[in-house]
C-alpha positions in Angstrom: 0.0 0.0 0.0 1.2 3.5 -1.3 1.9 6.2 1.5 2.8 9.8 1.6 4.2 11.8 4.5 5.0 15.0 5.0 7.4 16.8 6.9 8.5 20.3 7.9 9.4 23.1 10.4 5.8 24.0 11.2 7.1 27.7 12.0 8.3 30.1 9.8 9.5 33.7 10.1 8.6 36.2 7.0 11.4 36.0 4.7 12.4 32.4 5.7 13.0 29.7 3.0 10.6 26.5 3.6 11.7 23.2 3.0 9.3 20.1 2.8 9.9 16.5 2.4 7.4 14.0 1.1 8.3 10.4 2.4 7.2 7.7 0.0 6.7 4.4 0.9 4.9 1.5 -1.0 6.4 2.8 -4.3 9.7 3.2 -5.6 10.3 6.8 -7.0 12.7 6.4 -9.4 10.6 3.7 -11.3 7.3 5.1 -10.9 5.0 5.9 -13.5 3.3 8.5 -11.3 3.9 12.3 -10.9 4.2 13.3 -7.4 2.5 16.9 -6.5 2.6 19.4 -4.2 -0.5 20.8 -3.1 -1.5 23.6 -0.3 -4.6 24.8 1.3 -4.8 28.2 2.9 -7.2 29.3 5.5 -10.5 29.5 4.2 -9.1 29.0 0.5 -9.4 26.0 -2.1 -6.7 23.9 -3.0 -3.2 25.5 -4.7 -1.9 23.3 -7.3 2.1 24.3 -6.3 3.9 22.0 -8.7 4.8 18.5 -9.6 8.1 15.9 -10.0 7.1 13.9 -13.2 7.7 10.6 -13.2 10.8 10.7 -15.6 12.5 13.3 -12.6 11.8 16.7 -14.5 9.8 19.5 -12.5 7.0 21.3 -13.1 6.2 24.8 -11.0 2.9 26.7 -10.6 4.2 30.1 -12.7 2.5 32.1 -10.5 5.0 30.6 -7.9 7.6 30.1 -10.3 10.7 32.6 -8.8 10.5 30.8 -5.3 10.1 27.3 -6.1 12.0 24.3 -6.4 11.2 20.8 -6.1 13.9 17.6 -6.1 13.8 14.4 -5.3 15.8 11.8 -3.5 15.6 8.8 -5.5 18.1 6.9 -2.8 15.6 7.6 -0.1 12.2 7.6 -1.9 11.7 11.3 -0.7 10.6 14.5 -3.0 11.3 18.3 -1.2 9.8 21.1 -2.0 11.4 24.5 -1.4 9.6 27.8 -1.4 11.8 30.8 -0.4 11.0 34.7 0.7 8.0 33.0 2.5 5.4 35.8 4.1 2.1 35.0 5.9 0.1 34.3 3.2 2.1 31.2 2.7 0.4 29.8 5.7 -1.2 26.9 4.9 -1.4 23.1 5.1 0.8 21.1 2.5 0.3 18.3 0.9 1.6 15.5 -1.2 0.0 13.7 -3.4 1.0 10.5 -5.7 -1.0 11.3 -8.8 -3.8 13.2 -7.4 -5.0 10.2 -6.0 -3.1 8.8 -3.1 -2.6 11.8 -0.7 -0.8 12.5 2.7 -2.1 14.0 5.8 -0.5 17.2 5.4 1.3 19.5 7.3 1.0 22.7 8.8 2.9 25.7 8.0 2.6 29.1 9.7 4.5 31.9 8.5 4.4 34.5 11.3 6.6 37.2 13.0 
């Protein structure tokens, strides 16, 4: 069975750089045939499509997100990070990651505060 965790500092300062790891385990990253995506939810706001590791290890980033994004992978430890840098408050949100838009972790809480 496919699972998806997520990790993070759960408290950020304005400016910060966030860094996120997705934990895969059921699947094999490298070898998968699915895209892995990062997803957020702000308070009282739908979901954010943030960007995606395709399966053959190229990335794809929201453009409206584009100049503080990054997203790699670990194929040695079956783990995808996502950064987002010059974070401010309206970057509080839950993460998520998601094999495929289908198989989806619990999220984690961010909070981006002073």
């Amino acid at each position: 069975q496919v699972q998806v965790r997520e990790s993070g500092p759960g408290l950020l300062r304005p400016s910060q750089t966030l860094s996120l790891t997705c934990t895969v385990s059921g699947d094999n990253i490298a070898t998968s045939n699915y895209n892995w995506h990062w997803i957020r939810q702000s308070p009282g706001k739908g979901l954010e499509w943030m960007g995606a590791m395709h399966y053959d290890g190229s990335a794809g980033i929201n453009p409206s997100l584009k100049s503080r994004t990054s997203i790699f992978r670990d194929t040695s430890k079956d783990q995808l990070t996502l950064r987002l840098s010059s974070v401010t408050p309206e970057d509080t949100a839950v993460y998520y990651c998601t094999r495929g838009l289908v198989v989806w972790g619990q999220g984690t809480q961010v909070t981006v505060s002073s």
